[in-house]
C-alpha positions as CSV (number, residue, x, y, z in Angstrom):
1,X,-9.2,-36.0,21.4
2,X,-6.2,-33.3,21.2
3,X,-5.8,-32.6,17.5
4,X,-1.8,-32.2,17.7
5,X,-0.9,-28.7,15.2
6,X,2.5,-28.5,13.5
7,X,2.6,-24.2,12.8
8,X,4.8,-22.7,9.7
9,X,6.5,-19.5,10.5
10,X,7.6,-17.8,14.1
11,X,7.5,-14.4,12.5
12,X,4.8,-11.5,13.3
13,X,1.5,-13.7,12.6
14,X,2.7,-17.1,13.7
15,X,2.7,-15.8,17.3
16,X,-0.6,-14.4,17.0
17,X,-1.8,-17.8,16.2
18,X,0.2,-19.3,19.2
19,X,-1.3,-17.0,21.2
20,X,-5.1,-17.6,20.1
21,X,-4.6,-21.5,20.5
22,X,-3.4,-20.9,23.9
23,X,-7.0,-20.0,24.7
24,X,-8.2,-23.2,23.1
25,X,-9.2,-26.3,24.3
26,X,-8.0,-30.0,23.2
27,X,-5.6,-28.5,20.8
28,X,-1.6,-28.2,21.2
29,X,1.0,-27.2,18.9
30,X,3.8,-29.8,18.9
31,X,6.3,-28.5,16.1
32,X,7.3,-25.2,15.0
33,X,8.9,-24.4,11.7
34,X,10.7,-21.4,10.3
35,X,13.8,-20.4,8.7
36,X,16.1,-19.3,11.4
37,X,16.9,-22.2,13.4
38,X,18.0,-19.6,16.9
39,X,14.5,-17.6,16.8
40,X,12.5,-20.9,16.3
41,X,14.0,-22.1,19.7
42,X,13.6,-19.2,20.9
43,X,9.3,-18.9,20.7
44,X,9.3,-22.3,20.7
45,X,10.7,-22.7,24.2
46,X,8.7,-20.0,25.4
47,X,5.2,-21.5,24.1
48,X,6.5,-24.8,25.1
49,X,6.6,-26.4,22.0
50,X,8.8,-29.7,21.9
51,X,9.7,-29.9,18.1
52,X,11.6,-27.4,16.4
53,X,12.9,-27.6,12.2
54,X,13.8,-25.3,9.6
55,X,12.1,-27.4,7.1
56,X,8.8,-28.2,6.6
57,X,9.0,-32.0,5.5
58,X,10.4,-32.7,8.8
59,X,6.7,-31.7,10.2
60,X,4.8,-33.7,7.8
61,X,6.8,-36.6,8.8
62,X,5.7,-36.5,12.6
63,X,2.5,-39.2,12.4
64,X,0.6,-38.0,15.6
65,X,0.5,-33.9,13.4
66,X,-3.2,-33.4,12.5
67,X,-3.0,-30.1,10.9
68,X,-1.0,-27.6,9.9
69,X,-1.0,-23.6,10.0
70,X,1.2,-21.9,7.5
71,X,2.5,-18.5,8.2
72,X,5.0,-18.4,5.6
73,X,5.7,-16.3,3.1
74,X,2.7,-15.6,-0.8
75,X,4.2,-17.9,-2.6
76,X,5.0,-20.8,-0.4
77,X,1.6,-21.1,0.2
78,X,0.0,-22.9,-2.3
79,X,2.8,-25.8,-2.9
80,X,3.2,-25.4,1.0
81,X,-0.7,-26.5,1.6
82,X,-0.4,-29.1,-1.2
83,X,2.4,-30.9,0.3
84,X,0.2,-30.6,3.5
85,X,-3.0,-32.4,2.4
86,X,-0.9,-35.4,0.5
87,X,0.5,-36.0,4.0
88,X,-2.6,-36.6,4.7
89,X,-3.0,-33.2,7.4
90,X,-5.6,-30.5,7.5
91,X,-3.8,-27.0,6.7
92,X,-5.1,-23.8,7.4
93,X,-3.1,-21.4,5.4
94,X,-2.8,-17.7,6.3
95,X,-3.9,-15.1,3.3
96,X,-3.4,-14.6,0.7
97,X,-4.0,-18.5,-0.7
98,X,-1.9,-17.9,-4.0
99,X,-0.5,-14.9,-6.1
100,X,-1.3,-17.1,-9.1
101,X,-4.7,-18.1,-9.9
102,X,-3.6,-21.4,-11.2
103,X,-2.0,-22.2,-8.1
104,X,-5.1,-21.3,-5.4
105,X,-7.0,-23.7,-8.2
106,X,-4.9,-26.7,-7.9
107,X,-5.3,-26.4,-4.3
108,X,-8.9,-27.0,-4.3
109,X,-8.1,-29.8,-6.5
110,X,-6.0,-31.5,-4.2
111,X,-8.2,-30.7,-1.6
112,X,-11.3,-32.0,-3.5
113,X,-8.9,-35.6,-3.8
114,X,-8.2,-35.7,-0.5
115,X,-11.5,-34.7,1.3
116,X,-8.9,-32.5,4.1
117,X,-10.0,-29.1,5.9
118,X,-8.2,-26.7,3.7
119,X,-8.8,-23.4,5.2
120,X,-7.6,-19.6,4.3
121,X,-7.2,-17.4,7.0
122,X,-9.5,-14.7,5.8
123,X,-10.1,-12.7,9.0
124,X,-12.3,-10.3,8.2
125,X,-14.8,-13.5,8.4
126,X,-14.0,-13.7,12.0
127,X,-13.7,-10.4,13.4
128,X,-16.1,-9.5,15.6
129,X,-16.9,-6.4,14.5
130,X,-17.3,-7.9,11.1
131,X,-19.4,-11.0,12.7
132,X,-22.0,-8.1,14.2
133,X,-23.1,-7.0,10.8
134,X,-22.8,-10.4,9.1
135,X,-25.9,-11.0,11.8
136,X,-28.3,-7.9,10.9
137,X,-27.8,-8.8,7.5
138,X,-28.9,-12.2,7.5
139,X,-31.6,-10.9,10.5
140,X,-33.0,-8.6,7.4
141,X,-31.7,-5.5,9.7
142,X,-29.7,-4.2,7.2
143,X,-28.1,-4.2,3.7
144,X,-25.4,-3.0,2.3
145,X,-25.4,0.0,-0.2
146,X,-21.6,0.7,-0.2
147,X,-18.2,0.0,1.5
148,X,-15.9,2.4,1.9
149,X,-12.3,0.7,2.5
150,X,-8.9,2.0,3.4
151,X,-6.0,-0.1,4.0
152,X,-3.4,2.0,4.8
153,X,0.5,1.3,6.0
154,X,3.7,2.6,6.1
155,X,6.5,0.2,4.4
156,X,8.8,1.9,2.2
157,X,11.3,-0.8,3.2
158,X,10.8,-4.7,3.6
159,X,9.9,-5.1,6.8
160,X,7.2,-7.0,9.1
161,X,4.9,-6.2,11.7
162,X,7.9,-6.2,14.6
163,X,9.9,-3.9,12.1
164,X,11.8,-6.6,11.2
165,X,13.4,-7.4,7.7
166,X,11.7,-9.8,5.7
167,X,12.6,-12.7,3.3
168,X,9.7,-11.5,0.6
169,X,8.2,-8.6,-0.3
170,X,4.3,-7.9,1.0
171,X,1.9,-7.3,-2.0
172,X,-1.3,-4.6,-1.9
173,X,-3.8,-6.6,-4.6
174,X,-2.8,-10.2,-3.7
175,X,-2.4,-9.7,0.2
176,X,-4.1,-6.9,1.2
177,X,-7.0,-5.9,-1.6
178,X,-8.2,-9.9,-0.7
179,X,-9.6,-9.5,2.4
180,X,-11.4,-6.3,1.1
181,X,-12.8,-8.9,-2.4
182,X,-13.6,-11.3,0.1
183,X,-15.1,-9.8,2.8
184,X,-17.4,-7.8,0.4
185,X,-18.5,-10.7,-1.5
186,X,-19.7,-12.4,1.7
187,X,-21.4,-10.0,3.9
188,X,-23.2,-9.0,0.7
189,X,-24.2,-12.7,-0.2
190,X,-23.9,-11.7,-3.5
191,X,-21.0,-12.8,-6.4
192,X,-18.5,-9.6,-7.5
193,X,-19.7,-8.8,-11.2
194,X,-17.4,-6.1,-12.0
195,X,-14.3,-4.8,-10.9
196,X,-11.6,-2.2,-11.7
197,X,-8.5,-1.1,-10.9
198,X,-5.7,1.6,-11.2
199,X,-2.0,2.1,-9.6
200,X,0.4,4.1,-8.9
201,X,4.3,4.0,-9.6
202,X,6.3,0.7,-9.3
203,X,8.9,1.3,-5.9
204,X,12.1,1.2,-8.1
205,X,13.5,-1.3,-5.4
206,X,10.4,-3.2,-3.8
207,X,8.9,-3.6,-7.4
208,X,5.9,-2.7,-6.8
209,X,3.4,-0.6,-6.5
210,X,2.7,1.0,-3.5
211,X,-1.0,2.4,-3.7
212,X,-3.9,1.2,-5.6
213,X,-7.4,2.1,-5.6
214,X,-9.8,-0.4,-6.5
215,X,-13.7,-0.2,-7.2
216,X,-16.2,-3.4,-7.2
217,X,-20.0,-4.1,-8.1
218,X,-21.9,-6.8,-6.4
219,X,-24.9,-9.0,-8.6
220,X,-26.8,-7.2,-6.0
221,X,-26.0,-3.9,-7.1
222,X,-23.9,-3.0,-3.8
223,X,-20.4,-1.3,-4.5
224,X,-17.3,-1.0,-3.1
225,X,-14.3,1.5,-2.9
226,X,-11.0,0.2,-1.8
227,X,-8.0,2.4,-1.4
228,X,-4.7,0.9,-0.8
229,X,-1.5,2.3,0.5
230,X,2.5,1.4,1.5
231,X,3.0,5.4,1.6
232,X,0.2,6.1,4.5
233,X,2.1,7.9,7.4
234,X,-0.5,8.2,10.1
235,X,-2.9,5.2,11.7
236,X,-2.3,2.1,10.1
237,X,-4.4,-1.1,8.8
238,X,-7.7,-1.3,7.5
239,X,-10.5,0.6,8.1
240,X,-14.2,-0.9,6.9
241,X,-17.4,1.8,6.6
242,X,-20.4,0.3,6.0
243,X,-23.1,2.1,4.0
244,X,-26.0,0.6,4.6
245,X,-30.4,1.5,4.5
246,X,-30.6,1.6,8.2
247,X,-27.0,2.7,9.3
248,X,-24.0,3.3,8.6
249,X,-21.1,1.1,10.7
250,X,-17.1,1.7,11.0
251,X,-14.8,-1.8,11.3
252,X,-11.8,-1.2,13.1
253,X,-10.1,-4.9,13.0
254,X,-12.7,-6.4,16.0
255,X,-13.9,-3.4,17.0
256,X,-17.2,-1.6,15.6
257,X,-18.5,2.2,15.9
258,X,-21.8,3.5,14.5
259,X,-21.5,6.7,11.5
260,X,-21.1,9.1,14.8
261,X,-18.2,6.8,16.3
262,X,-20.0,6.0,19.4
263,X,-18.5,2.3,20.2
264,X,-21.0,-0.6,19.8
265,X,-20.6,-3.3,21.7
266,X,-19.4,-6.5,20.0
267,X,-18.4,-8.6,23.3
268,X,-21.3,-11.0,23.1
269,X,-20.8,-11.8,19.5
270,X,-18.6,-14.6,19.7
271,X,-16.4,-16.6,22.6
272,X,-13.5,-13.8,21.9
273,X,-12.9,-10.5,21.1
274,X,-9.8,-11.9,18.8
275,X,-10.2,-12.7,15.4
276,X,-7.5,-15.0,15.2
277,X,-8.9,-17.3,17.6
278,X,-12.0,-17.3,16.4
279,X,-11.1,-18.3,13.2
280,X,-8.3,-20.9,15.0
281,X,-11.5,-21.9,16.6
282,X,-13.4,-22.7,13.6
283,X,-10.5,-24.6,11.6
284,X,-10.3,-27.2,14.7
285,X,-14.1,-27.3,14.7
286,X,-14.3,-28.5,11.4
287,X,-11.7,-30.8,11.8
288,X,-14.0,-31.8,14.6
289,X,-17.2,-32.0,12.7
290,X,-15.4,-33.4,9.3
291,X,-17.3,-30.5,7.6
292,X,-15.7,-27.6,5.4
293,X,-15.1,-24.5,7.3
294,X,-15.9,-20.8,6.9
295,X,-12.9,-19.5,4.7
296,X,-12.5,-22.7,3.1
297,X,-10.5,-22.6,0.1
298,X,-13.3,-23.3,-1.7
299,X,-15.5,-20.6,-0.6
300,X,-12.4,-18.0,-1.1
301,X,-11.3,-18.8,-4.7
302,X,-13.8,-16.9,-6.2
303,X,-11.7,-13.6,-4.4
304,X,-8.9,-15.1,-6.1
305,X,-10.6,-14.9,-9.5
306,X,-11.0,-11.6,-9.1
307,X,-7.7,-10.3,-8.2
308,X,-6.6,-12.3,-11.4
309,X,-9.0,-9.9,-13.3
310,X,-7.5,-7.0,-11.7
311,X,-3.8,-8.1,-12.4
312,X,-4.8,-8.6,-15.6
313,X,-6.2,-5.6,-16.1
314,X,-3.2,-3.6,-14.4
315,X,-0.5,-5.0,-16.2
């Protein structure tokens, strides 16, 4: 069976989920929505996709869609993944789930009704590099003492990943810090029982802050130290060093180095080297399967709780 994809947003992250289904078998993106009507046509004729809408209603309406993949902007994404799962689709949604607690909650509610896949695309999850020390931890080969975390861009002006303008303005807790809270939280296996945070100066036009550092305590007794930062001008992303009893280990998105940065290699990990993919991969599998993925909403609220705390405790 092909499970036919409707996909929500032809900007930066969009195509990097086009081009990680590509690789996939059975599955095929049928209808593209975004809001400029000329670039829509313009990836979807180049990834062959036959539908094309500015609106996403017109997607939900197409029987034969099976899921949906929203790449649009925060604070669509909540009402956007709602509308999706009365439709009666899966949706993977790309992070972060919500900006507002009580939104990422009525989510699970509605996916908890509905019994749908309702996924979050927390990455980190997926990358290989990531994957590699998710094994030695559950092999007993190592735990976590600390993580050391830097997530570090340059965007003093609202643009995207292709340096071009966008319709919302990016956000360091509820984007960025959330793959950090997550990804903590799971490799550790353990809840986040404390967390605190501090921030800079408000951008007098973005309106908001533009760095943050951010400290969290597992029930395990593991910590973490996130930095955050719109003002970084040198390599940007995020950059994950795991402390750990026997090693230390450096996460550059799917690659991994050791404390000396000599490259480990992470190619037998998992069927890609993408991250993306892999976690395209496991959304369709559960589909598949009819079980709830890794990165389910449920499993990812409890990040969501957190940043809550930290807004709180910020404003």
């Amino acid at each position: 069976m092909t499970i036919k994809v409707a996909l929500a947003g032809a900007g930066a992250f969009g195509i990097k989920h086009l081009d990680g289904i590509k690789n996939i078998a059975d599955v095929e993106v049928v209808s593209l929505i975004s809001r400029d009507l000329d670039k829509t046509k313009e990836v979807a004729a180049k990834y062959g996709i036959p539908h094309v809408t500015t609106n996403l209603a017109d997607s939900l309406a197409i029987k034969e869609v099976d899921a949906v993949i929203l790449c649009t902007p925060t604070q669509m994404h909540a009402q956007q993944s709602i509308a999706c799962m009365k439709a009666g689709k899966h949706v993977q949604v790309e992070i972060p789930l919500c900006d507002i607690l009580k939104e990422g909650q009525e989510v699970l509610a509605v996916q908890k009704q509905t019994g749908k896949v309702a996924m979050c695309g927390h990455t980190r999850r997926f990358n290989p590099s990531h994957q590699w020390v998710n094994q030695k931890i559950k092999a007993g080969q190592f735990n976590i003492q600390q993580m050391d975390v830097q997530t570090y861009f340059f965007r003093r002006t609202n643009m995207n990943a292709l340096g071009q303008p966008r319709s919302w303005t990016d956000h360091l807790l509820w984007h960025h810090a959330a793959h950090t809270v997550d990804l903590f939280a799971y490799q550790c296996g353990s809840p986040i029982v404390k967390a605190n945070a501090v921030q800079g100066p408000i951008h007098p036009n973005l309106g908001i802050a533009m760095d943050m550092s951010i400290q969290l305590k597992v029930a395990n007794g593991a910590i973490c130290t996130l930095s955050l930062s719109f003002n970084n001008d040198g390599p940007l992303g995020t950059f994950f060093r795991y402390i750990g009893d026997t090693g230390t280990y450096i996460a550059r998105y799917d690659d991994l180095f050791n404390g000396k940065e000599e490259k480990i290699d992470v190619s037998q990990v998992a069927v890609s080297m993408n991250g993306i993919e892999l976690q395209d991969r496991e959304f369709f599998a559960a589909i598949r399967e009819g079980r709830e993925p890794n990165g389910s909403v449920a499993q990812v609220l409890p990040c969501y709780e957190v940043l809550h705390q930290l807004e709180q405790q910020l404003q």
